[in-house]
C-alpha positions in Angstrom: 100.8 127.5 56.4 98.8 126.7 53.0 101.6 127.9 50.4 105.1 129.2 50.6 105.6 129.5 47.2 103.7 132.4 45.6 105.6 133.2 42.4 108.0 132.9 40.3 109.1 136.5 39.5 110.0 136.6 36.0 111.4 140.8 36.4 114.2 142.6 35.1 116.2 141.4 38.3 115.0 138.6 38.2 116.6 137.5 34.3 119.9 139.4 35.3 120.4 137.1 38.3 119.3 134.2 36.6 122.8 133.8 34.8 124.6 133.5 38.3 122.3 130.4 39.1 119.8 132.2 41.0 116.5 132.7 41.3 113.5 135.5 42.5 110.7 134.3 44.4 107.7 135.9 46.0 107.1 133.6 49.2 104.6 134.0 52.2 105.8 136.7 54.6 105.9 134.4 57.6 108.2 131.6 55.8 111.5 130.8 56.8 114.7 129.7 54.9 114.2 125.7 55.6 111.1 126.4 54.6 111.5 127.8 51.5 114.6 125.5 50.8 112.3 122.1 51.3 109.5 123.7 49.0 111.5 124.5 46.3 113.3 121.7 46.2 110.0 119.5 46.5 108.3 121.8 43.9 110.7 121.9 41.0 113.2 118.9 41.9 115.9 120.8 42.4 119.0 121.0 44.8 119.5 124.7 46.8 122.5 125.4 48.0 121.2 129.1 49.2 118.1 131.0 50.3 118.5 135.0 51.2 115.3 137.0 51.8 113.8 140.2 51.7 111.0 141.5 53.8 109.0 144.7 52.4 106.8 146.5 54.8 103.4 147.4 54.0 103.5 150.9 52.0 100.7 153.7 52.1 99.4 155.0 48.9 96.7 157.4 47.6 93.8 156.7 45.7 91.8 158.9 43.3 89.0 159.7 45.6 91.3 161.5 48.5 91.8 158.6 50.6 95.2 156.1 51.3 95.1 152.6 51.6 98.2 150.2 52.5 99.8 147.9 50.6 100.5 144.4 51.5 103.3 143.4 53.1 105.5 140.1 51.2 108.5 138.8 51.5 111.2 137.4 48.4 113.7 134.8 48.2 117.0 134.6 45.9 117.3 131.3 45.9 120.9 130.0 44.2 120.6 126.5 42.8 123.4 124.0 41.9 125.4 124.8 39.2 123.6 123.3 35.8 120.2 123.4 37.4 117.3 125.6 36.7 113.5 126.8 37.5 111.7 126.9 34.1 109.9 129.5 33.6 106.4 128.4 31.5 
């Protein structure tokens, strides 16, 4: 597995949870919650004290010319830190 981390979603979501400590990531779809724990914590230095995911399935949408195509399928991870810490956002 190259990355785990893909991004750092900065959403609506994403700033609401961010005052209870926690934080939305995109991460690769076949990463699991040690996994994302160790990169995080090796990535921005700081201590998790919870991962919870969400896997989205692959969706199928039109295009202008007639046809459908599919959407990727990803995965995202709230990830609640230790009170005091945080991800800053550049």
């Amino acid at each position: 597995m190259k990355t785990i981390i893909r991004k750092v979603s900065a959403t609506e979501k994403g700033t609401r949870i961010g005052a209870a400590n926690q934080f939305m990531l995109e991460v690769a779809p076949e990463a699991t919650k040690p996994q994302i724990r160790d990169a995080v914590e090796a990535q921005f230095g700081v201590h998790v004290v919870r991962v919870n995911t969400a896997n989205y399935r692959p969706r199928t949408v039109a295009t202008r010319t007639r046809r459908t195509t599919q959407t990727q399928a990803w995965k995202r991870a709230f990830v609640t830190l230790r009170e005091g810490e945080r991800i800053e956002l550049a």
